[in-house]
Jmol script that loads the backbone (N, CA, C; Angstrom):
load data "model"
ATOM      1  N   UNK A   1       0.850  -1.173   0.000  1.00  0.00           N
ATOM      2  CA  UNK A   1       0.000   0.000   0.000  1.00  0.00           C
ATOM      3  C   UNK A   1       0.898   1.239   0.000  1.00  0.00           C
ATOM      4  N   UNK A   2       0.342   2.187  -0.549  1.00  0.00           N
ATOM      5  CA  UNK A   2       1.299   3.629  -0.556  1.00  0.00           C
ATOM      6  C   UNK A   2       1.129   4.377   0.421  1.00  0.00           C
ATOM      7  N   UNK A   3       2.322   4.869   1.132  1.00  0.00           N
ATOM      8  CA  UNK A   3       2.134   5.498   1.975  1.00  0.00           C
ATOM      9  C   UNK A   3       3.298   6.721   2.246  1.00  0.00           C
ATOM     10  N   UNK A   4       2.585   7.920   2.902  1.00  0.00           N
ATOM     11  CA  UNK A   4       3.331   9.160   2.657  1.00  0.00           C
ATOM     12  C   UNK A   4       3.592  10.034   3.707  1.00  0.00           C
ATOM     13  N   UNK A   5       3.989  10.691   3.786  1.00  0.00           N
ATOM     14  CA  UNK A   5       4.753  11.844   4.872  1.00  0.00           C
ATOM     15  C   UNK A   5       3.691  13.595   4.356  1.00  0.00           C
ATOM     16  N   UNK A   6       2.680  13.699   4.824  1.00  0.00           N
ATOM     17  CA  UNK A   6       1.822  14.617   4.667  1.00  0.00           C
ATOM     18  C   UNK A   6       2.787  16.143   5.078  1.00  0.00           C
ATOM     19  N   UNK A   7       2.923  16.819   4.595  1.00  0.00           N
ATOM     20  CA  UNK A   7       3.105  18.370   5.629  1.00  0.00           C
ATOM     21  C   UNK A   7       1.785  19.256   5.039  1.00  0.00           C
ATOM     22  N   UNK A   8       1.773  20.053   6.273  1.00  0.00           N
ATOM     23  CA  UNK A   8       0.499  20.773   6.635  1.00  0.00           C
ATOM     24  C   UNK A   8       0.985  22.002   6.875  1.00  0.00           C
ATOM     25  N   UNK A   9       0.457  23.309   6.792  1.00  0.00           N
ATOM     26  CA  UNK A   9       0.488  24.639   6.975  1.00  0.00           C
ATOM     27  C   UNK A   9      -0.791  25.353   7.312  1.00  0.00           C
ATOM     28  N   UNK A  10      -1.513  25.629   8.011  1.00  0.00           N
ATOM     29  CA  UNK A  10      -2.766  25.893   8.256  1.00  0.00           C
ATOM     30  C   UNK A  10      -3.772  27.058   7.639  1.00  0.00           C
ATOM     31  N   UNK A  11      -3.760  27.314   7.424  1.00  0.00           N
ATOM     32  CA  UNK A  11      -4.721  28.843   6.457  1.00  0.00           C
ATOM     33  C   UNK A  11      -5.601  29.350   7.885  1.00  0.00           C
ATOM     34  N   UNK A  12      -5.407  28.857   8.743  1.00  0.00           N
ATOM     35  CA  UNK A  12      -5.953  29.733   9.785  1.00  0.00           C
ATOM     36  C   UNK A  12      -5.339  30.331  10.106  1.00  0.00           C
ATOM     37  N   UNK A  13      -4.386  29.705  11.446  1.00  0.00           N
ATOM     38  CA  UNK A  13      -3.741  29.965  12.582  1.00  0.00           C
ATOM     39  C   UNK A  13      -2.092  29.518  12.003  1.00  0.00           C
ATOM     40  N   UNK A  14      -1.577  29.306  10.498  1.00  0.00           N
ATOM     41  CA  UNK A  14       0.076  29.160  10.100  1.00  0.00           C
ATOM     42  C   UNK A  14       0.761  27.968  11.046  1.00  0.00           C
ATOM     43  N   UNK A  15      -0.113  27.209  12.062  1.00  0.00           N
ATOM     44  CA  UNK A  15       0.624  26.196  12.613  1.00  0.00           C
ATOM     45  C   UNK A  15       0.728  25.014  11.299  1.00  0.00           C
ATOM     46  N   UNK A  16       1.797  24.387  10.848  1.00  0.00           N
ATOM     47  CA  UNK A  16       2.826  23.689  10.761  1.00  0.00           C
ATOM     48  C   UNK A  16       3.022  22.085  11.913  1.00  0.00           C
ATOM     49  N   UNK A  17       2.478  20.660  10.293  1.00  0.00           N
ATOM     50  CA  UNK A  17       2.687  19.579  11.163  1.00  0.00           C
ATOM     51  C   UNK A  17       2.799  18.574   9.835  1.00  0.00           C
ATOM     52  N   UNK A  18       2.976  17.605  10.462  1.00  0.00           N
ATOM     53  CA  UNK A  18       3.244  16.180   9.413  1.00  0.00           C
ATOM     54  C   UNK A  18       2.842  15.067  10.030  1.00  0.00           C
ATOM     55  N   UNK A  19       2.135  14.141   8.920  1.00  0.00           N
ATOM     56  CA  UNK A  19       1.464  13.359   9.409  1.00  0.00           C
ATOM     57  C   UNK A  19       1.757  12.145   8.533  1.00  0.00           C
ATOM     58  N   UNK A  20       1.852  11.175   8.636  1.00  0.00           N
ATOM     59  CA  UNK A  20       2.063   9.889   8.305  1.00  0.00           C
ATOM     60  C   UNK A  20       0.709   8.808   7.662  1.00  0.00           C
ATOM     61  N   UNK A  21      -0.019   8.958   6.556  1.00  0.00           N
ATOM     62  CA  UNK A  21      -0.665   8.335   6.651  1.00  0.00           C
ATOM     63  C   UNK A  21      -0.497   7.553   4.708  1.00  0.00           C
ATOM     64  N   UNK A  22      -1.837   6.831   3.928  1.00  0.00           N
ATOM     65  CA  UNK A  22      -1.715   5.931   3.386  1.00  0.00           C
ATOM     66  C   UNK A  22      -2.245   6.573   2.026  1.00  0.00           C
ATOM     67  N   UNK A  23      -2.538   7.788   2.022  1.00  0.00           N
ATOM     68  CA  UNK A  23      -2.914   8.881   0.997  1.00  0.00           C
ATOM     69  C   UNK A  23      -2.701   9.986   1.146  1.00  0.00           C
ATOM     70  N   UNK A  24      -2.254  10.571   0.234  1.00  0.00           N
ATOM     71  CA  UNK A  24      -2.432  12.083   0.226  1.00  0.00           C
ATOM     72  C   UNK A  24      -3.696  12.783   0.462  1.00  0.00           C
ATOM     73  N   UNK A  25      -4.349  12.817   1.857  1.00  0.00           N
ATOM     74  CA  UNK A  25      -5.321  13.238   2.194  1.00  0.00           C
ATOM     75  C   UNK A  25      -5.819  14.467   3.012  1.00  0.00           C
ATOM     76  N   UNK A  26      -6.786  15.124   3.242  1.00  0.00           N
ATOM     77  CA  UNK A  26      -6.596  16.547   3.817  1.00  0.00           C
ATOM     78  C   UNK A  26      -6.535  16.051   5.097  1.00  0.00           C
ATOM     79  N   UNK A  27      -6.196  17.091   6.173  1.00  0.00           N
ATOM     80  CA  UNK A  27      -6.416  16.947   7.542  1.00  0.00           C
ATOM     81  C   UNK A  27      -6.985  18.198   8.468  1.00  0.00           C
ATOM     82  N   UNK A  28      -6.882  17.773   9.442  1.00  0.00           N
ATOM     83  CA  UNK A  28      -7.735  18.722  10.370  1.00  0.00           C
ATOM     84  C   UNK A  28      -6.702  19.899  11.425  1.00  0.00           C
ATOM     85  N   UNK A  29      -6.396  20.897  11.462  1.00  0.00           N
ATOM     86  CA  UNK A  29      -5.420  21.612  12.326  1.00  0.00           C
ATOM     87  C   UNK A  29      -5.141  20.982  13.675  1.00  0.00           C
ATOM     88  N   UNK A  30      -4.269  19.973  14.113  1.00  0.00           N
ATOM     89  CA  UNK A  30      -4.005  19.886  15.417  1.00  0.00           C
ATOM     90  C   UNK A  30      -4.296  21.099  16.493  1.00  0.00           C
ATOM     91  N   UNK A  31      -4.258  22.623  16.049  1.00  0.00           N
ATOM     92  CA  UNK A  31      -4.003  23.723  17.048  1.00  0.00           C
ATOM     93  C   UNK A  31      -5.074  24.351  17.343  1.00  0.00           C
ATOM     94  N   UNK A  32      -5.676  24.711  15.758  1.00  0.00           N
ATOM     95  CA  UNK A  32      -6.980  25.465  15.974  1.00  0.00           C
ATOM     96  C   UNK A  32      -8.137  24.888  15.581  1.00  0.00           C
ATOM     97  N   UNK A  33      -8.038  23.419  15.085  1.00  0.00           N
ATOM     98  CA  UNK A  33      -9.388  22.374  14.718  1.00  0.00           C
ATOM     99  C   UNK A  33      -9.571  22.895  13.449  1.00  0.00           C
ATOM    100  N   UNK A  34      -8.979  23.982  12.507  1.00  0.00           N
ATOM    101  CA  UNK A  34      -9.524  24.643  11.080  1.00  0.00           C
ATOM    102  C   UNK A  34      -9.433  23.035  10.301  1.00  0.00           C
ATOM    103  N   UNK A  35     -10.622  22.808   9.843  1.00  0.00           N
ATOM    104  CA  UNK A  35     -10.946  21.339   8.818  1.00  0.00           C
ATOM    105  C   UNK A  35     -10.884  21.413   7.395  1.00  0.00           C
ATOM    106  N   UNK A  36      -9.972  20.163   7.039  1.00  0.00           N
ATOM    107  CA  UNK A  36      -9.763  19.639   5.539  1.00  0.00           C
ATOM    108  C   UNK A  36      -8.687  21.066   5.145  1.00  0.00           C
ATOM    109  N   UNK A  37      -7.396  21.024   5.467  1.00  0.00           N
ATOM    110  CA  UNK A  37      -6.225  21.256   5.588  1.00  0.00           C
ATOM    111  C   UNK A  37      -5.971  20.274   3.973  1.00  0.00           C
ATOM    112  N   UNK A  38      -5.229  21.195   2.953  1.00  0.00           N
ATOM    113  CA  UNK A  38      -4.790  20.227   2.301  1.00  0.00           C
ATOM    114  C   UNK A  38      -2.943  20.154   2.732  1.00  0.00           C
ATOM    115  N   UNK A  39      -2.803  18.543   2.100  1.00  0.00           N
ATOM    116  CA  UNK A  39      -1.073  19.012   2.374  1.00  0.00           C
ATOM    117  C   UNK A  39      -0.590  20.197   1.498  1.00  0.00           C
ATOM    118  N   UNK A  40       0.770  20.589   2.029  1.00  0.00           N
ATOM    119  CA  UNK A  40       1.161  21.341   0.888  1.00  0.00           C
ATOM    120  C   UNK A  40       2.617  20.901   0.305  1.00  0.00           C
ATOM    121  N   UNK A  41       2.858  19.910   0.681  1.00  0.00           N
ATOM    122  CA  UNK A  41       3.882  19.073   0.044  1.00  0.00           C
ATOM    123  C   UNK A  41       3.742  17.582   0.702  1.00  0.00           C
ATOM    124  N   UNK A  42       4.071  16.311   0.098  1.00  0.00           N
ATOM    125  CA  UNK A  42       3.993  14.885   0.560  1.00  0.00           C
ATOM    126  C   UNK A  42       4.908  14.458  -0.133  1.00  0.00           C
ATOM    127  N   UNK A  43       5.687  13.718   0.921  1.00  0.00           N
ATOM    128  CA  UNK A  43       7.199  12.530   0.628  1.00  0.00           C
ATOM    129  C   UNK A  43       6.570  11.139   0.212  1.00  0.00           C
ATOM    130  N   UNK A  44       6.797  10.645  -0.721  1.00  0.00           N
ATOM    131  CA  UNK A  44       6.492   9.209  -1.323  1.00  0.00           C
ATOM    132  C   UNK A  44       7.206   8.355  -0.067  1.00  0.00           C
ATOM    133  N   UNK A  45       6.557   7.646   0.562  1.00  0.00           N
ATOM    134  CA  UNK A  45       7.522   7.043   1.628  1.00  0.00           C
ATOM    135  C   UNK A  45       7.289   5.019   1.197  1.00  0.00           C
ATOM    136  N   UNK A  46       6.595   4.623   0.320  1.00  0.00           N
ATOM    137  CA  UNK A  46       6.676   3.472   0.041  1.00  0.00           C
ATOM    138  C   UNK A  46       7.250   2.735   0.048  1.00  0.00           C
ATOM    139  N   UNK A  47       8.641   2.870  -0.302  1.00  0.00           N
ATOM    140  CA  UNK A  47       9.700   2.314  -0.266  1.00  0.00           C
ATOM    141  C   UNK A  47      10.599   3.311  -0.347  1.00  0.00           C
ATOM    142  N   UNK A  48      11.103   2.724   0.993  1.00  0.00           N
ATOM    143  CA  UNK A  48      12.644   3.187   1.481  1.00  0.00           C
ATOM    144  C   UNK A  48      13.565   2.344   2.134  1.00  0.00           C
ATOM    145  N   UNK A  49      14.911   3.850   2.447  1.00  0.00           N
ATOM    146  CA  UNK A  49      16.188   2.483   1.974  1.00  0.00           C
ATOM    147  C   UNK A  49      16.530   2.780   3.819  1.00  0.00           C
ATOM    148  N   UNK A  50      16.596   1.505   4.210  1.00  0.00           N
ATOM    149  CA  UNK A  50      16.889   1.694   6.039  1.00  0.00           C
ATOM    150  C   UNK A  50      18.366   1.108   6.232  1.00  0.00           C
ATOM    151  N   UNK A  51      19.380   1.680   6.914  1.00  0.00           N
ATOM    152  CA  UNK A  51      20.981   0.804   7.043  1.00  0.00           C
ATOM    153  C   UNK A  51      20.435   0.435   8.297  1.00  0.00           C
ATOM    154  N   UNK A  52      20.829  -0.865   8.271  1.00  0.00           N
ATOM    155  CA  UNK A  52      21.108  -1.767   9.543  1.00  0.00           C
ATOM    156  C   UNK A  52      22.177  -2.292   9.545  1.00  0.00           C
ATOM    157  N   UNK A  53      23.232  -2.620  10.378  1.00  0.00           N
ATOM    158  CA  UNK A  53      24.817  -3.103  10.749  1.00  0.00           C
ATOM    159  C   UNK A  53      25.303  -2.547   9.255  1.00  0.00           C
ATOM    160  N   UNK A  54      25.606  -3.167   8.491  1.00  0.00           N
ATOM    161  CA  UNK A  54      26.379  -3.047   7.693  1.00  0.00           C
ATOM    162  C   UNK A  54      25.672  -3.007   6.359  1.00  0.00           C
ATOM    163  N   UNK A  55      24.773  -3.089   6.115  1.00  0.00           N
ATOM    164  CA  UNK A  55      23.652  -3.389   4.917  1.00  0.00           C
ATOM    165  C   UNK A  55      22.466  -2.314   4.852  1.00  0.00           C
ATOM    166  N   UNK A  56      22.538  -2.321   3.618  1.00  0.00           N
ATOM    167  CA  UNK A  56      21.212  -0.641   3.232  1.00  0.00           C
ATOM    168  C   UNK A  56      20.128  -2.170   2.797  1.00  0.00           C
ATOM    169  N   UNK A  57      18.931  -1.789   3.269  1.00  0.00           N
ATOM    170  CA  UNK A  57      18.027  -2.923   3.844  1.00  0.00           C
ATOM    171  C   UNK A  57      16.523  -2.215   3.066  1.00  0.00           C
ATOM    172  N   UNK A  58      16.163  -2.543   1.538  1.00  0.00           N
ATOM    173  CA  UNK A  58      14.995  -1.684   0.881  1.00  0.00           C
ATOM    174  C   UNK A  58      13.664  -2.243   1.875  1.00  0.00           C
ATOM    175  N   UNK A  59      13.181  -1.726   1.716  1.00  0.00           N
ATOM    176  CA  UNK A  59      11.587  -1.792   2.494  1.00  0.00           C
ATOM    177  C   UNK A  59      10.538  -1.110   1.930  1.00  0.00           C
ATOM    178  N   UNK A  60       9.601  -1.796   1.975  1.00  0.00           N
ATOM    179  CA  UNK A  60       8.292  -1.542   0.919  1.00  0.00           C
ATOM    180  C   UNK A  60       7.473  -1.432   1.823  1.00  0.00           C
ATOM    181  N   UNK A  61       6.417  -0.725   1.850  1.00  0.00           N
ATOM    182  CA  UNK A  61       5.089  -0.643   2.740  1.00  0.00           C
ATOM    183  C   UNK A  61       4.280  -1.714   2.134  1.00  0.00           C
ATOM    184  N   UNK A  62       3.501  -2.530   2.973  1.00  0.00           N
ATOM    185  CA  UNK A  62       3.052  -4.313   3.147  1.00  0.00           C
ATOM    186  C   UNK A  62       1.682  -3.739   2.488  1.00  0.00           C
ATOM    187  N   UNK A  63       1.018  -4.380   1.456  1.00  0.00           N
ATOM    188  CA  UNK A  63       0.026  -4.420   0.894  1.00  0.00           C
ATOM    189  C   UNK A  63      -1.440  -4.251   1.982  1.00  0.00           C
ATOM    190  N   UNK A  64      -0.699  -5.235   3.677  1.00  0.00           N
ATOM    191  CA  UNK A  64      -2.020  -5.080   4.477  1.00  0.00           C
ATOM    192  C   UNK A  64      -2.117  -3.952   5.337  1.00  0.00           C
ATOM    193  N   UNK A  65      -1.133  -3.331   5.165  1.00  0.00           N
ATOM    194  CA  UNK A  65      -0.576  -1.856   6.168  1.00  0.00           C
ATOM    195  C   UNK A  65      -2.086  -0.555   6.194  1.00  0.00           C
ATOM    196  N   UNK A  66      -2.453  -0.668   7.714  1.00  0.00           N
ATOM    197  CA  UNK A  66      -3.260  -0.185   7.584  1.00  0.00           C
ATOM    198  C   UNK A  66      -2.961   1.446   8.264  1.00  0.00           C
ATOM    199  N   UNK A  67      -2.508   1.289   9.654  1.00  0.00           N
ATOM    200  CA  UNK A  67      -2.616   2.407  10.890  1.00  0.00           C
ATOM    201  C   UNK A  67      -0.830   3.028  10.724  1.00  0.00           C
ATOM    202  N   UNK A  68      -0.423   1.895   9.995  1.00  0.00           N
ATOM    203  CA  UNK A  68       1.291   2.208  10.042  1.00  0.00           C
ATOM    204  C   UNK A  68       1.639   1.601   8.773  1.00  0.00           C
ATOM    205  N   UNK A  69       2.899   1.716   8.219  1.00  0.00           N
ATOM    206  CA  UNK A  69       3.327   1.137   7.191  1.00  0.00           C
ATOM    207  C   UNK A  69       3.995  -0.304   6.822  1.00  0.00           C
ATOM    208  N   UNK A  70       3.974  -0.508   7.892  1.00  0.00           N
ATOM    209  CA  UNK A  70       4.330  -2.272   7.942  1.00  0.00           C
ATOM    210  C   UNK A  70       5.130  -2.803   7.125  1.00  0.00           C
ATOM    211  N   UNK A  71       6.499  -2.105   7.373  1.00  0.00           N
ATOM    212  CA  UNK A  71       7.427  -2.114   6.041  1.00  0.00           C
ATOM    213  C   UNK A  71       7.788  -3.757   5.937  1.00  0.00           C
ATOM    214  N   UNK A  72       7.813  -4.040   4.768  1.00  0.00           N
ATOM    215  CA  UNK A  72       8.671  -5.135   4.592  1.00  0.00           C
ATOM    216  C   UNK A  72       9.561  -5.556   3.780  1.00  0.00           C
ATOM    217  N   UNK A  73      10.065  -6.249   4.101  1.00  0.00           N
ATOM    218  CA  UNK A  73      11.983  -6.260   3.351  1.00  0.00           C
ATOM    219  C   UNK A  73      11.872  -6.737   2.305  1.00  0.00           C
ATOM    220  N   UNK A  74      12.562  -6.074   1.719  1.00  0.00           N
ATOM    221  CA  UNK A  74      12.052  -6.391  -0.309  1.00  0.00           C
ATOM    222  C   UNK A  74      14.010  -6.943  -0.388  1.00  0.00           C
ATOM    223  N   UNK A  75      14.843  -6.033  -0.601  1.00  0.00           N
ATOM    224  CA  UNK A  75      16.359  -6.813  -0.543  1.00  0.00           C
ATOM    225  C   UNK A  75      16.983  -6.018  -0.151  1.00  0.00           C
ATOM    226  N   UNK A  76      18.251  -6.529   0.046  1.00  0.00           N
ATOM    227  CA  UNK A  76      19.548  -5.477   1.222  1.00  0.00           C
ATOM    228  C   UNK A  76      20.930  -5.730  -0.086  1.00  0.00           C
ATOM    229  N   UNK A  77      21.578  -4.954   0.364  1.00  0.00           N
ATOM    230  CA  UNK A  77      23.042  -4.581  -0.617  1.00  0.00           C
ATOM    231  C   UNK A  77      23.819  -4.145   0.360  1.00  0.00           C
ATOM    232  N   UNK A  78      25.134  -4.002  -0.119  1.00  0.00           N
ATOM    233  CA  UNK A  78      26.275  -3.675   0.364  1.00  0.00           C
ATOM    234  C   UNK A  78      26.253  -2.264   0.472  1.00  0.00           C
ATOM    235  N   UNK A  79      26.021  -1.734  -0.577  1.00  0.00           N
ATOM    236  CA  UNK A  79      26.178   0.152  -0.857  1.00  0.00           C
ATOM    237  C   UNK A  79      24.646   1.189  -0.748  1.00  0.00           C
ATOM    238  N   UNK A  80      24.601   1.780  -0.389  1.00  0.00           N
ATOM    239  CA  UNK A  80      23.308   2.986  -0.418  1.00  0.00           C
ATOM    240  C   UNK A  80      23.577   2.553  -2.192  1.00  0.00           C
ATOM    241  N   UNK A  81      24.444   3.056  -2.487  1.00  0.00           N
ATOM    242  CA  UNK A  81      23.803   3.288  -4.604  1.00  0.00           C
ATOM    243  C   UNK A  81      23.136   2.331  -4.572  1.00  0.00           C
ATOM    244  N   UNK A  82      23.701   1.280  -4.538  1.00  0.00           N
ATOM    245  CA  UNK A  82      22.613   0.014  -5.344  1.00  0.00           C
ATOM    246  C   UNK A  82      21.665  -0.082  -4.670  1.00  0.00           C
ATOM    247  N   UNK A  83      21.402   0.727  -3.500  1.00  0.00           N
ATOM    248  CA  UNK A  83      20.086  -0.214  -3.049  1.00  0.00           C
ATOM    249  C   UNK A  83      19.009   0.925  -3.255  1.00  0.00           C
ATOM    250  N   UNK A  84      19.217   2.488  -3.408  1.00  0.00           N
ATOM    251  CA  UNK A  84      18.733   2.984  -4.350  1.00  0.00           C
ATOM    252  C   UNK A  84      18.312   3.087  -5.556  1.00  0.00           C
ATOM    253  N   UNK A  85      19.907   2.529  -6.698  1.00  0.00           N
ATOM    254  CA  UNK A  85      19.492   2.108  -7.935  1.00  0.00           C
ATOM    255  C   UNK A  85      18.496   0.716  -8.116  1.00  0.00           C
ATOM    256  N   UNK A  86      18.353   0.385  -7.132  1.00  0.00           N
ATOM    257  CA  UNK A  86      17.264  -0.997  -7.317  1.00  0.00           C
ATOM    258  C   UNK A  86      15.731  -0.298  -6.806  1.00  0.00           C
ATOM    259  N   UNK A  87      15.668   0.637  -5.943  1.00  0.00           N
ATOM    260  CA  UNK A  87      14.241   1.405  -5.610  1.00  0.00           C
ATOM    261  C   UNK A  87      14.435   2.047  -6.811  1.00  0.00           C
ATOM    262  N   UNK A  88      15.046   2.414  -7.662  1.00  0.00           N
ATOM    263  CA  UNK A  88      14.547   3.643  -8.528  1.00  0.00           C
ATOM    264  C   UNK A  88      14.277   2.634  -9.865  1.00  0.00           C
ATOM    265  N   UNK A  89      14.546   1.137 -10.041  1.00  0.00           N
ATOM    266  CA  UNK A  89      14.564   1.143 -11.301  1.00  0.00           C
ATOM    267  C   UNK A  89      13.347  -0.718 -11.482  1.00  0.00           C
ATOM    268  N   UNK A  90      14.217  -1.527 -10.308  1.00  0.00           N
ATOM    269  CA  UNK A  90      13.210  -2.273 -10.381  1.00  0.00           C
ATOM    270  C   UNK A  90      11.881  -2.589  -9.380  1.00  0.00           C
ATOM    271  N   UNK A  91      11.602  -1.652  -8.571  1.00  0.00           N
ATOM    272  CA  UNK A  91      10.352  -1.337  -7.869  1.00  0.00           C
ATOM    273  C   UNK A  91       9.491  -0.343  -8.774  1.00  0.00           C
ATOM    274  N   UNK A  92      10.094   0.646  -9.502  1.00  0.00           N
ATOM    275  CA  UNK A  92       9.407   1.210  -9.748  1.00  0.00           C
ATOM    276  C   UNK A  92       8.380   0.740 -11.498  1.00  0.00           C
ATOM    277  N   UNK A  93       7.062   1.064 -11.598  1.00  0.00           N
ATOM    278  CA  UNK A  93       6.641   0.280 -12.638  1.00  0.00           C
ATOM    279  C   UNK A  93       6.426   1.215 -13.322  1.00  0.00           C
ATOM    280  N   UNK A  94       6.598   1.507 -14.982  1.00  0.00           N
ATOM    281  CA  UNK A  94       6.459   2.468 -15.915  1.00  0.00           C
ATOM    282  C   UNK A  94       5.358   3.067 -16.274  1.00  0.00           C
TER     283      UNK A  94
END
end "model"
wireframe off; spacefill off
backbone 0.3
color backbone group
């Protein structure tokens, strides 16, 4: 499932937040309650690249990921490049 890094700016009250959810969807002002906030920028967070010990470790958000992204391990490499050049070329579909 796709999932993204929301940022928010408020048209009320200018409070500023980010939210984690599974669409690019509006939200509600944490500060002043002002409703259906659109984002005004969102990070593709679907797959990303996590280092653990010694290995850049790709991770995909789990098809059943509902409240969180439930990453799961797609493959690990030796180098950040390749394990980037493998998110940028064979995850991604044309």
């Amino acid at each position: 499932m796709a999932w993204f890094c929301n940022r928010f700016r408020c048209e009320r009250c200018s409070h500023e937040w980010a939210d984690e959810w599974s669409s690019m969807c509006d939200d509600d002002c944490p500060m002043c309650g002002a409703r259906h906030m659109s984002p005004c920028e969102s990070d593709d967070l679907t797959e990303i690249v996590e280092q653990r010990a010694h290995l850049f470790v790709v991770l995909r958000s789990s098809e059943t990921a509902e409240q969180t992204p439930d990453y799961e391990r797609v493959a690990s490499f030796s180098t950040l490049k390749l394990a980037e050049a493998y998110m940028h070329t064979a995850l991604r579909v044309p």
